[in-house]
N, CA, C and O atoms as a Tripos MOL2 file, in Angstrom:
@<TRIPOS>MOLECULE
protein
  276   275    69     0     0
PROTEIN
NO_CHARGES

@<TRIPOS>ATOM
      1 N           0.5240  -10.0810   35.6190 N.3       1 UNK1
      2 CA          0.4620   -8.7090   35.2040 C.3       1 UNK1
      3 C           0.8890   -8.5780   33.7550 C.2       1 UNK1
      4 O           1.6550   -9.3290   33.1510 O.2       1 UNK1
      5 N           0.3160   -7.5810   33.3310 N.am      2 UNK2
      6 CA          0.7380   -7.0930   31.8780 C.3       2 UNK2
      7 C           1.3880   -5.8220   31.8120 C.2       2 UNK2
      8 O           1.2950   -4.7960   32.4860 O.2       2 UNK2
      9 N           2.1830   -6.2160   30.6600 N.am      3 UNK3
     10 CA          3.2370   -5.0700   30.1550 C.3       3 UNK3
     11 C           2.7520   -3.5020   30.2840 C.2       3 UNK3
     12 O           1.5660   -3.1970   30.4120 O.2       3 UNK3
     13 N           3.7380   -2.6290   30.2370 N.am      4 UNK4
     14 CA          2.9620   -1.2050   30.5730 C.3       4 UNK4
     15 C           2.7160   -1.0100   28.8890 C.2       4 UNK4
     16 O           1.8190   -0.2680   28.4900 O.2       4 UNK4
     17 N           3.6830   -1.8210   27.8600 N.am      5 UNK5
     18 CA          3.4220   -0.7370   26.8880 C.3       5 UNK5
     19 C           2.5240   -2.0300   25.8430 C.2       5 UNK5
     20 O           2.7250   -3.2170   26.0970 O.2       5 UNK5
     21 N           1.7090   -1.6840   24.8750 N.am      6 UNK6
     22 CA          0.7780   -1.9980   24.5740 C.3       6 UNK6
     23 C           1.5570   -3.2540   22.6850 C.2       6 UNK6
     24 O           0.9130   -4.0620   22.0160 O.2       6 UNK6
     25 N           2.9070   -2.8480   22.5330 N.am      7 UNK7
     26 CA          3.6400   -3.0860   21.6780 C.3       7 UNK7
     27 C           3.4020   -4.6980   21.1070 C.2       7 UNK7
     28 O           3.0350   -5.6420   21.8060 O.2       7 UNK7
     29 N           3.6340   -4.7270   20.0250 N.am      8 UNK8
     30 CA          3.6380   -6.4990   19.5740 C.3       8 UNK8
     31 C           5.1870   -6.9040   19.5330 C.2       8 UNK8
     32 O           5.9550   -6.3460   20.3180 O.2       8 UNK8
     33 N           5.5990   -7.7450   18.7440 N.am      9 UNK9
     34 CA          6.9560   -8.2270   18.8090 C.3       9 UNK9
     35 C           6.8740   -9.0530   17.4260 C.2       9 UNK9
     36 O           5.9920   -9.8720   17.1670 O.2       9 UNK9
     37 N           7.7100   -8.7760   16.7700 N.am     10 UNK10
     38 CA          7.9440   -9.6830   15.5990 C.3      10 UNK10
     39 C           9.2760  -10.2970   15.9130 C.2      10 UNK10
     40 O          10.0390   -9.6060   16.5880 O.2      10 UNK10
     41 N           9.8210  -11.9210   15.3930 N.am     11 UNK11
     42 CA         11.0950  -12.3270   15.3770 C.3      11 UNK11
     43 C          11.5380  -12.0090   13.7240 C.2      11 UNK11
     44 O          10.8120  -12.1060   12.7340 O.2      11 UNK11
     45 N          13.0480  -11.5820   13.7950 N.am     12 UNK12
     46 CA         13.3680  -11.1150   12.6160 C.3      12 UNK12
     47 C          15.0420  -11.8050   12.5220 C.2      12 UNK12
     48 O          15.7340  -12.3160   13.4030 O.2      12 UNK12
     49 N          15.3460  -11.5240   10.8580 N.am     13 UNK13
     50 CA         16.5380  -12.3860   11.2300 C.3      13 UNK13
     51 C          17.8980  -10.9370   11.0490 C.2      13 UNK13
     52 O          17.6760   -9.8180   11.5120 O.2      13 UNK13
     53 N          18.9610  -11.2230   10.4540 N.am     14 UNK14
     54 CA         19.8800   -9.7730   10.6960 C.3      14 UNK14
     55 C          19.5830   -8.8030    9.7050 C.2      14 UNK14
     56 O          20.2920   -7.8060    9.5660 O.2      14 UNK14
     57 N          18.3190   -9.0850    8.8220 N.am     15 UNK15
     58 CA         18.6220   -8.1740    7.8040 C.3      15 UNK15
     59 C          17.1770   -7.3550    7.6680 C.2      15 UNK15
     60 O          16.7260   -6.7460    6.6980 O.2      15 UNK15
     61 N          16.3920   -7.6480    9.5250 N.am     16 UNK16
     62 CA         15.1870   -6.9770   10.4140 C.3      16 UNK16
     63 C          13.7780   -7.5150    9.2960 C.2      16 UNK16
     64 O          12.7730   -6.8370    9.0820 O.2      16 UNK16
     65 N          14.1040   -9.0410    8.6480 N.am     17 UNK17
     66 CA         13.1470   -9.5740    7.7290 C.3      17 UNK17
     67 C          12.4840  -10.2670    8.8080 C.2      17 UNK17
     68 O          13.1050  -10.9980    9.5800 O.2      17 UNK17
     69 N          11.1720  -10.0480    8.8900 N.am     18 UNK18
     70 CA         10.4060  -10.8990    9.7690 C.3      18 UNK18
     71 C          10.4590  -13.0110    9.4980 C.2      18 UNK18
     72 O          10.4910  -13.5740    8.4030 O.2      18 UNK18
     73 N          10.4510  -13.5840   10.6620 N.am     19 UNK19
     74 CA         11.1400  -15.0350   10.3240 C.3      19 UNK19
     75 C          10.2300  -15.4880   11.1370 C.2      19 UNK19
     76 O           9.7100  -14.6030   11.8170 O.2      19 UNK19
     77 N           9.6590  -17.0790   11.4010 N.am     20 UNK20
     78 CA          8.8330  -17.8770   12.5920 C.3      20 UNK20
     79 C           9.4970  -17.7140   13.9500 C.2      20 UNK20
     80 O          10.6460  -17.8990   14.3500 O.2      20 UNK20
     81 N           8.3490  -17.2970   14.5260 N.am     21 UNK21
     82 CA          9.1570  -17.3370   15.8580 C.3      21 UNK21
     83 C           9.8950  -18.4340   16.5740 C.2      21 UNK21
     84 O          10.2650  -18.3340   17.7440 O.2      21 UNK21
     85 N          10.1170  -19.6240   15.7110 N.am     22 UNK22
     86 CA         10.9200  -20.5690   16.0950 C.3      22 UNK22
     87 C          11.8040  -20.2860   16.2990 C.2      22 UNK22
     88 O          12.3360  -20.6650   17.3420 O.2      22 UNK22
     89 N          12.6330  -19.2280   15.1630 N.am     23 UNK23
     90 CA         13.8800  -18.9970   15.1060 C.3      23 UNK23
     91 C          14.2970  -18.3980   15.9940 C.2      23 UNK23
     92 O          15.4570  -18.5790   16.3650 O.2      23 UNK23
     93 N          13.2520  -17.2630   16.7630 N.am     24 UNK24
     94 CA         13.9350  -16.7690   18.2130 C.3      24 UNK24
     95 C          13.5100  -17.8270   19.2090 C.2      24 UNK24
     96 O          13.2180  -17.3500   20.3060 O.2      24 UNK24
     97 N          13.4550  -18.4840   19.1570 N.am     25 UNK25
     98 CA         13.4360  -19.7510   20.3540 C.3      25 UNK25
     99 C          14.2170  -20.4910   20.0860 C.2      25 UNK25
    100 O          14.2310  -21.2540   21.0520 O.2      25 UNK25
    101 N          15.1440  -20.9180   19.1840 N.am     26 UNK26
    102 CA         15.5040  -21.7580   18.8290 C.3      26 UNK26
    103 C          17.3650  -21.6380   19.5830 C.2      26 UNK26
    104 O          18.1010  -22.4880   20.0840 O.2      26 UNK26
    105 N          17.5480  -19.9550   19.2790 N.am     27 UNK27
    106 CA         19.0010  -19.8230   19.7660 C.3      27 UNK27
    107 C          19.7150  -20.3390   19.1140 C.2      27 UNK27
    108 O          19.6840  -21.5360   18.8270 O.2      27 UNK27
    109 N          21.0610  -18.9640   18.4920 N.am     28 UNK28
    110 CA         22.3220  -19.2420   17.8450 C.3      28 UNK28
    111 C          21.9580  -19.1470   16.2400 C.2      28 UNK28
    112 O          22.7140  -19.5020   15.3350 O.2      28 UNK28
    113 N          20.8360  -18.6760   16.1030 N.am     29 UNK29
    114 CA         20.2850  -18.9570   14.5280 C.3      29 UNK29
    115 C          20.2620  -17.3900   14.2350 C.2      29 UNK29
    116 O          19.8720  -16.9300   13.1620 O.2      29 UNK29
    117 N          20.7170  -16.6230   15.2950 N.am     30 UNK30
    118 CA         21.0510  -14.9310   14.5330 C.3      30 UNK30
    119 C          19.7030  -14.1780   14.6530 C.2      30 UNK30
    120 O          19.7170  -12.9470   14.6630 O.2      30 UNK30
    121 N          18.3050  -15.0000   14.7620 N.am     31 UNK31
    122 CA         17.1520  -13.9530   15.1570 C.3      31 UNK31
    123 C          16.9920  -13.6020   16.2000 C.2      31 UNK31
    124 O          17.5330  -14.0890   17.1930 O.2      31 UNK31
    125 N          15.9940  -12.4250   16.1790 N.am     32 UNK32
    126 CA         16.0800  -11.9130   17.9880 C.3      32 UNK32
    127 C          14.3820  -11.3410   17.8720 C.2      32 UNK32
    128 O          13.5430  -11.7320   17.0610 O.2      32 UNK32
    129 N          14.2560  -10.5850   18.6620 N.am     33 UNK33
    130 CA         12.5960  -10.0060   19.0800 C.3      33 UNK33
    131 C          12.6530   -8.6370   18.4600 C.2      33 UNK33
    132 O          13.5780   -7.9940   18.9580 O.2      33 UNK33
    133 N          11.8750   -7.8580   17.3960 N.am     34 UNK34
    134 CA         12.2120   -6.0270   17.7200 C.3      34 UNK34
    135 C          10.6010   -6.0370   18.3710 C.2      34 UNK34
    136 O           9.8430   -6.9980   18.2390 O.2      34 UNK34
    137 N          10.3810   -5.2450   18.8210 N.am     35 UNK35
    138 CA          9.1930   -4.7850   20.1130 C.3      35 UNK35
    139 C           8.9110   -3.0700   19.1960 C.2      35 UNK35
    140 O           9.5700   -2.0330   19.2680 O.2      35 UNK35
    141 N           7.5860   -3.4230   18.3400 N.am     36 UNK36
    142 CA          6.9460   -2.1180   17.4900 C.3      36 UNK36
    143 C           7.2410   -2.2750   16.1800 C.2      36 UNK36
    144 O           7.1510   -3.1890   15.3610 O.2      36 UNK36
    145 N           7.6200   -1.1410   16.1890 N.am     37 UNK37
    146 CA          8.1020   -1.1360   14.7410 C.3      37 UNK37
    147 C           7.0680   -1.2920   13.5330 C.2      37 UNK37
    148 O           5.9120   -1.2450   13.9530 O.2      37 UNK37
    149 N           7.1360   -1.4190   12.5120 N.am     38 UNK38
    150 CA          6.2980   -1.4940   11.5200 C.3      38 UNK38
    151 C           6.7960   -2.3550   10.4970 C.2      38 UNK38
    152 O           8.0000   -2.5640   10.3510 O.2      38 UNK38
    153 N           5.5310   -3.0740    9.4860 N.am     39 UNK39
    154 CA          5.8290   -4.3610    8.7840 C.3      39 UNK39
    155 C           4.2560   -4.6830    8.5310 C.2      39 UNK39
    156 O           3.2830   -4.4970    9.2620 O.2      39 UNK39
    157 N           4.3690   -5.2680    7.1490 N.am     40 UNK40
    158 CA          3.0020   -5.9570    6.6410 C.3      40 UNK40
    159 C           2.7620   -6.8710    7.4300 C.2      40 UNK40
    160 O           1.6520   -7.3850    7.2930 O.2      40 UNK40
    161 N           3.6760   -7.4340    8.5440 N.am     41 UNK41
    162 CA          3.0810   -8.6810    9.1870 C.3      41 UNK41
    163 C           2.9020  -10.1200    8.6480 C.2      41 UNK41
    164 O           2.1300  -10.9720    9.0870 O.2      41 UNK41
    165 N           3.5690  -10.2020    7.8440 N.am     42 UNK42
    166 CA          3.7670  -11.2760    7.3480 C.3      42 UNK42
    167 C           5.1160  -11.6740    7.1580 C.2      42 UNK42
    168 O           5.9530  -10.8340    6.8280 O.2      42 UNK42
    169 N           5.6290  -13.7050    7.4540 N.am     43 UNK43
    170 CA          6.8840  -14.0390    7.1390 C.3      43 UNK43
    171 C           7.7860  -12.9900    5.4810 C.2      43 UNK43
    172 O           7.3220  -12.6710    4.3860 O.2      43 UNK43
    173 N           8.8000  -12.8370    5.9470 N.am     44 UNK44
    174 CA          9.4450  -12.2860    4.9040 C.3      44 UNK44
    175 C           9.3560  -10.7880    5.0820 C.2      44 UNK44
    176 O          10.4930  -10.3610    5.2800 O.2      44 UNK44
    177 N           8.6900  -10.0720    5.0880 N.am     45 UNK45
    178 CA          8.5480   -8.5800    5.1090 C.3      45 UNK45
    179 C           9.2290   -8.1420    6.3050 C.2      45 UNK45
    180 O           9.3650   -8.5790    7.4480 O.2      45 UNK45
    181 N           9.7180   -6.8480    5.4720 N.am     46 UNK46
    182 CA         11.0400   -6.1750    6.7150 C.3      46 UNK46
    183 C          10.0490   -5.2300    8.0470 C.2      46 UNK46
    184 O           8.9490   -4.6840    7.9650 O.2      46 UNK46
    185 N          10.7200   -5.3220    8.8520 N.am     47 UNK47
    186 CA         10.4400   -3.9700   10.1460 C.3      47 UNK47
    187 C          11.0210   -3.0050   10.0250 C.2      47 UNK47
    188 O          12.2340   -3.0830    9.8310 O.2      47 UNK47
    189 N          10.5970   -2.1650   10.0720 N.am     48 UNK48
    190 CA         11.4600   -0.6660   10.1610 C.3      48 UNK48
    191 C          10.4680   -0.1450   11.3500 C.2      48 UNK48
    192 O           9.2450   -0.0390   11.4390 O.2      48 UNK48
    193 N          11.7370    0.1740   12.3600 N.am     49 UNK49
    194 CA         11.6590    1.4050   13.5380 C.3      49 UNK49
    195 C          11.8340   -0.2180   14.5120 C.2      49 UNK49
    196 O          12.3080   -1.2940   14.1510 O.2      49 UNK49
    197 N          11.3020    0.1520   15.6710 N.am     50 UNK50
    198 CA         11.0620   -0.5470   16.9590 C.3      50 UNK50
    199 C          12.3370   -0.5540   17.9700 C.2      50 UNK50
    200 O          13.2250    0.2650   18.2050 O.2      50 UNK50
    201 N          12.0520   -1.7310   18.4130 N.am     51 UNK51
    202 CA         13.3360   -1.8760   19.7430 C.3      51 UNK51
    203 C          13.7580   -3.0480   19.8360 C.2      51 UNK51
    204 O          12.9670   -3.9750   20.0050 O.2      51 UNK51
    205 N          15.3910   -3.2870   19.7260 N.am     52 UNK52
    206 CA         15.1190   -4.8930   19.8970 C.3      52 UNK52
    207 C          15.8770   -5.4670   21.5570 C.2      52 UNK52
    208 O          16.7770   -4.9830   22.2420 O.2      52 UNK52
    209 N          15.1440   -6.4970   21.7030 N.am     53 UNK53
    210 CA         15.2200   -7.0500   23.0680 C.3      53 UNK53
    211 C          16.5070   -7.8640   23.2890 C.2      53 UNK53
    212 O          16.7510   -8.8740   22.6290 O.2      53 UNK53
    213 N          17.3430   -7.3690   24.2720 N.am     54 UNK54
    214 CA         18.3070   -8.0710   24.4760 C.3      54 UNK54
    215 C          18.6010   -9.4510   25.6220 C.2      54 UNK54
    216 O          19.6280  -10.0630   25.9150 O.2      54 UNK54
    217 N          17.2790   -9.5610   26.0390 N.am     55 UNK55
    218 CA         17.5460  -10.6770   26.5750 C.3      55 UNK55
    219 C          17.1550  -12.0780   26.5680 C.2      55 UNK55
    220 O          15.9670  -12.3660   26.4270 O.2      55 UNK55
    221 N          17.6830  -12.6100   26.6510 N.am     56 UNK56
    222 CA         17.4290  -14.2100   26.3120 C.3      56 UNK56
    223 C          18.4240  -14.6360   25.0560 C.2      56 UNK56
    224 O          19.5750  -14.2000   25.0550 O.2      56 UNK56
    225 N          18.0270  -15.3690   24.1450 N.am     57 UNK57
    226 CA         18.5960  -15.5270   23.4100 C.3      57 UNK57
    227 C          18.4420  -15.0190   21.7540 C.2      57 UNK57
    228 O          17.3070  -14.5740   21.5830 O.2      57 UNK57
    229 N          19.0160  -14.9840   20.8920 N.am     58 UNK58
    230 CA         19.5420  -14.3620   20.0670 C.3      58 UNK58
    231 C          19.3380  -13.1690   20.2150 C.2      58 UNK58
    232 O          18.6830  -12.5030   19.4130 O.2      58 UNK58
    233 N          19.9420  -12.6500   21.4110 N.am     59 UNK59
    234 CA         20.8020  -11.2360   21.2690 C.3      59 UNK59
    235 C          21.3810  -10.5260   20.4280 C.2      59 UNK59
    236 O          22.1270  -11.3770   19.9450 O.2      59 UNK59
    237 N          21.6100   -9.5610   19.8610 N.am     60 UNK60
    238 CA         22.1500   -9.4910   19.1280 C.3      60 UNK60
    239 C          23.8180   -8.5930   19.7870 C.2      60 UNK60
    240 O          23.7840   -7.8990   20.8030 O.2      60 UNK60
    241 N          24.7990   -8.7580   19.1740 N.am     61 UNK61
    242 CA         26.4220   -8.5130   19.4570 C.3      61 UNK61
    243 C          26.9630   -9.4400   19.9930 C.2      61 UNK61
    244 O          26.5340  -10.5820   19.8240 O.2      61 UNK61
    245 N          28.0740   -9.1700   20.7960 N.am     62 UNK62
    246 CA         28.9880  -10.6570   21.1560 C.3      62 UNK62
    247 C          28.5740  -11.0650   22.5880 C.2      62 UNK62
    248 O          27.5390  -10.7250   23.1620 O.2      62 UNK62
    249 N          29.5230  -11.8240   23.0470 N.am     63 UNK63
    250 CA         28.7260  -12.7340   24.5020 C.3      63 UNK63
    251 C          29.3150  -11.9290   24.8920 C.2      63 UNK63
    252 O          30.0290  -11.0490   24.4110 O.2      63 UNK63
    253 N          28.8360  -12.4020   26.3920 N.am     64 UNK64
    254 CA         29.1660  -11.3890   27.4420 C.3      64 UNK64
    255 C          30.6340  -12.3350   28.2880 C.2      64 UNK64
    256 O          30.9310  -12.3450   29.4830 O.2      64 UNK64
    257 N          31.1970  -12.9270   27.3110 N.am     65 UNK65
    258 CA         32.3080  -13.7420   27.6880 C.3      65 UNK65
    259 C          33.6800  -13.2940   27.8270 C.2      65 UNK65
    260 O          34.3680  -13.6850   26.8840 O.2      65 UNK65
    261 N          34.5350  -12.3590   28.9950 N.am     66 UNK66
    262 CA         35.3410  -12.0860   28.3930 C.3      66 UNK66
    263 C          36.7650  -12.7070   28.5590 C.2      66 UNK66
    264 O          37.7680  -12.0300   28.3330 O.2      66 UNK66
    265 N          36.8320  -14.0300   28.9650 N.am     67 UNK67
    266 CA         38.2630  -14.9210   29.4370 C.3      67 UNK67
    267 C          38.7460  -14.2470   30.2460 C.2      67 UNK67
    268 O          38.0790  -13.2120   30.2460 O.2      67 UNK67
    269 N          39.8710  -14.1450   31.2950 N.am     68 UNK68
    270 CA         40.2680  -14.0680   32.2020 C.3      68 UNK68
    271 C          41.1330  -12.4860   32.2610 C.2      68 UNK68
    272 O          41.4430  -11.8590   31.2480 O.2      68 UNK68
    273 N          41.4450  -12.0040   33.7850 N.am     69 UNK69
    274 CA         41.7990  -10.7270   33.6340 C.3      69 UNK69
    275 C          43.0530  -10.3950   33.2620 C.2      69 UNK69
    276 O          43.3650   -9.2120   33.1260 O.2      69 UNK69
@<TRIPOS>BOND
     1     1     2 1
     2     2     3 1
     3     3     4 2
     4     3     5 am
     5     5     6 1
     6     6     7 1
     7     7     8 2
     8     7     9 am
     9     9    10 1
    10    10    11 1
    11    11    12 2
    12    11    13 am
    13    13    14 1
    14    14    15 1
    15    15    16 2
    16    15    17 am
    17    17    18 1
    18    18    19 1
    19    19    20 2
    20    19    21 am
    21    21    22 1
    22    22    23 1
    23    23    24 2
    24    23    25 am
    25    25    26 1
    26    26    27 1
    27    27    28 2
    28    27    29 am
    29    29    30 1
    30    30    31 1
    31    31    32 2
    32    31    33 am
    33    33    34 1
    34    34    35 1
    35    35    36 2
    36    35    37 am
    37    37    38 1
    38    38    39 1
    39    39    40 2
    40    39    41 am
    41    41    42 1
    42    42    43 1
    43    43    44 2
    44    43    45 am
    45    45    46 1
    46    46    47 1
    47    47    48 2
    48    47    49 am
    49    49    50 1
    50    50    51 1
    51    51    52 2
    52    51    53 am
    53    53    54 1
    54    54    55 1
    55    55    56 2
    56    55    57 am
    57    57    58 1
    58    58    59 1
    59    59    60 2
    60    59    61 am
    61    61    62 1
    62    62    63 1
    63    63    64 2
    64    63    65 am
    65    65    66 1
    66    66    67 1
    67    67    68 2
    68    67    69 am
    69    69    70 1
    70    70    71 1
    71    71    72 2
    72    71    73 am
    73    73    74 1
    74    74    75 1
    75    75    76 2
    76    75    77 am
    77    77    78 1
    78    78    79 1
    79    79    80 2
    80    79    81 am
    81    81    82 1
    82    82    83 1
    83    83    84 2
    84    83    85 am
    85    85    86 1
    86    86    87 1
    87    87    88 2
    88    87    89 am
    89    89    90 1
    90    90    91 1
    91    91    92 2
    92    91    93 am
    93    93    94 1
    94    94    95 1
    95    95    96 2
    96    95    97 am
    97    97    98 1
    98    98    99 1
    99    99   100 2
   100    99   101 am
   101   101   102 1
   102   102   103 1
   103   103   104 2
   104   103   105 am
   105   105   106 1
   106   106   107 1
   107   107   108 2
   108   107   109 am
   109   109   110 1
   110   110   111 1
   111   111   112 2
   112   111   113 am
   113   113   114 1
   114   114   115 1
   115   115   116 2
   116   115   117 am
   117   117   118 1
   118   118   119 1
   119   119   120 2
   120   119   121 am
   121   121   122 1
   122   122   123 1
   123   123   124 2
   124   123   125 am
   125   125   126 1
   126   126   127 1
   127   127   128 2
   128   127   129 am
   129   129   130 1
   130   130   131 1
   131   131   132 2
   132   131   133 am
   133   133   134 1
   134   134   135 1
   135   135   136 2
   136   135   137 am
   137   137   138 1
   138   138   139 1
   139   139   140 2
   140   139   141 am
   141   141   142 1
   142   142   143 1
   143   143   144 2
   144   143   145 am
   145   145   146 1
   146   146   147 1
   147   147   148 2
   148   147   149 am
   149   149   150 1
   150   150   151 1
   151   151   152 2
   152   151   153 am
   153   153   154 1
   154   154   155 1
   155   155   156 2
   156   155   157 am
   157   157   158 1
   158   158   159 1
   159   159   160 2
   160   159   161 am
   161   161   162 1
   162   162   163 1
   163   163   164 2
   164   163   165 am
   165   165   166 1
   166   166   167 1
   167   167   168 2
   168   167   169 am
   169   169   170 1
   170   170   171 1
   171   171   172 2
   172   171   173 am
   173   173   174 1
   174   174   175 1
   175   175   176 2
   176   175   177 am
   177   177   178 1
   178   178   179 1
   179   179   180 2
   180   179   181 am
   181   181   182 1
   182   182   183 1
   183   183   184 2
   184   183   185 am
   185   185   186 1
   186   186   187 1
   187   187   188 2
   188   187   189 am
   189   189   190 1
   190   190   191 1
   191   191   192 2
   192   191   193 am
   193   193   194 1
   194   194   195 1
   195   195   196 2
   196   195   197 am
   197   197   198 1
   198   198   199 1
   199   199   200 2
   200   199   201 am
   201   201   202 1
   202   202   203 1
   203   203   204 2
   204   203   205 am
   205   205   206 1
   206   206   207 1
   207   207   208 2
   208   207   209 am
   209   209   210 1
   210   210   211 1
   211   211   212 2
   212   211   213 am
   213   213   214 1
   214   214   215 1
   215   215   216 2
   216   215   217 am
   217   217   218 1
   218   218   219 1
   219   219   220 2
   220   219   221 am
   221   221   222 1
   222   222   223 1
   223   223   224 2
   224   223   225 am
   225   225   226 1
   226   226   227 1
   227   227   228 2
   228   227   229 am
   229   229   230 1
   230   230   231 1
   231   231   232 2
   232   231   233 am
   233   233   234 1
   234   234   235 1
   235   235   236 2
   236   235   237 am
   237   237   238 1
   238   238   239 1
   239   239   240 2
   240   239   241 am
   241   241   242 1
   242   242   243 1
   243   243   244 2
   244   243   245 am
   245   245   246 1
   246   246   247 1
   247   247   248 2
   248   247   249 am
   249   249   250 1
   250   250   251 1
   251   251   252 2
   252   251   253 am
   253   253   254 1
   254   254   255 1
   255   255   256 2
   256   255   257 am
   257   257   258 1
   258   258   259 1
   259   259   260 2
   260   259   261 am
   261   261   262 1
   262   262   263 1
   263   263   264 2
   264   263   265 am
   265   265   266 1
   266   266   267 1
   267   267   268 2
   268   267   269 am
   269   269   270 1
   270   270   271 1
   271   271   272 2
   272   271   273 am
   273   273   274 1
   274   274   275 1
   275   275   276 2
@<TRIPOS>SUBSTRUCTURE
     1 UNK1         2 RESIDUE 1 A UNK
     2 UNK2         6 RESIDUE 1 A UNK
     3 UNK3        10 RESIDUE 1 A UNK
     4 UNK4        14 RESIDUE 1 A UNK
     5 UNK5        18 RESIDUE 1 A UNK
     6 UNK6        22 RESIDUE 1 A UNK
     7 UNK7        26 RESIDUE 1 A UNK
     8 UNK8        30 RESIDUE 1 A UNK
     9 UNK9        34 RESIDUE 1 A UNK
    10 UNK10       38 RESIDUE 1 A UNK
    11 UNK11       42 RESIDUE 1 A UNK
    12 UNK12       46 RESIDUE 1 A UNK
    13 UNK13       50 RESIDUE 1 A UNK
    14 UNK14       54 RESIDUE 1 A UNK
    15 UNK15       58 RESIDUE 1 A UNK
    16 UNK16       62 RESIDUE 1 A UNK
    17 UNK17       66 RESIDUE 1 A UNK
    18 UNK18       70 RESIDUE 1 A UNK
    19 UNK19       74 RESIDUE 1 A UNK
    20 UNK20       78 RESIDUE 1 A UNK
    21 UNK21       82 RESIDUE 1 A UNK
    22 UNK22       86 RESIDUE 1 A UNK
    23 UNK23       90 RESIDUE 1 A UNK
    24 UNK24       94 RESIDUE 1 A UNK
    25 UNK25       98 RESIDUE 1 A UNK
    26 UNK26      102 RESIDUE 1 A UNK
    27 UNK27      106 RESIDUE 1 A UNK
    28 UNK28      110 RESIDUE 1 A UNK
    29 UNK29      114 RESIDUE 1 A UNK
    30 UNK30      118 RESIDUE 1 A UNK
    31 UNK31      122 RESIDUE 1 A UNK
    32 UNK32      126 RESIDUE 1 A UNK
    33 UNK33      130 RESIDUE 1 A UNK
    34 UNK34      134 RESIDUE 1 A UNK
    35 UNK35      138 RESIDUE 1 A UNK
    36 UNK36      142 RESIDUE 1 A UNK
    37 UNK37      146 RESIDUE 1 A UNK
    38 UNK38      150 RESIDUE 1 A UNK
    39 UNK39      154 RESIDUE 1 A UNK
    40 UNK40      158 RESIDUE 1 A UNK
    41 UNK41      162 RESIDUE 1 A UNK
    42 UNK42      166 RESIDUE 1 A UNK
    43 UNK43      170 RESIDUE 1 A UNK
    44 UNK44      174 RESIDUE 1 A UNK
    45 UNK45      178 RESIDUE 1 A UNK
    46 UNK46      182 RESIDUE 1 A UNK
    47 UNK47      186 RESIDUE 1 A UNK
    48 UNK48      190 RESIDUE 1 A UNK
    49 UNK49      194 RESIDUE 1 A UNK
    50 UNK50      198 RESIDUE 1 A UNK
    51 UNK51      202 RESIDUE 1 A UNK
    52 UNK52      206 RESIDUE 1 A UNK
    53 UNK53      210 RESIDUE 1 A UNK
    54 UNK54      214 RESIDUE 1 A UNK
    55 UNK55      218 RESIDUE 1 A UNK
    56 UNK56      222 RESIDUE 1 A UNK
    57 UNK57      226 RESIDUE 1 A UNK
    58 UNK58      230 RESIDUE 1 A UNK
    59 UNK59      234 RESIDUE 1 A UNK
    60 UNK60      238 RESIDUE 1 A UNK
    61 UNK61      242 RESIDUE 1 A UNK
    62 UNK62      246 RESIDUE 1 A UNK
    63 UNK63      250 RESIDUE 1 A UNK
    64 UNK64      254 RESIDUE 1 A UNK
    65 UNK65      258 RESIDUE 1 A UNK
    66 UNK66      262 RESIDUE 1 A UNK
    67 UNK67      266 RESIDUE 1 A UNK
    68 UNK68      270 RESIDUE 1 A UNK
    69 UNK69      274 RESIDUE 1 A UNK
């Protein structure tokens, strides 16, 4: 099945500059997915607007680790 919403996905790094999607596969390298948004579409050029995806890896904020109670 396919997604309900029709959206692309760029990988970007913290400063929402579009990067190879290696870098969101790669994990721990600080990129993540935004889902819309807008951008020339090309490496280097920023996104502005969209959504970014929190799961998998490079999430963005801290782990979900919190040591003992």
């Amino acid at each position: 099945m396919t997604a309900c919403r029709d959206e692309h996905r760029n990988c970007v790094d913290a400063q929402n500059h579009i990067v190879s999607d290696s870098g969101c596969q790669a994990g721990g390298s600080g990129a993540h997915y935004i889902y819309g948004g807008s951008s020339g579409g090309h490496v280097g050029d920023a996104v502005v607007g969209g959504g970014v995806s929190r799961g998998g890896f490079g999430g963005i904020g801290g782990s979900g680790h919190g040591g003992g109670e």
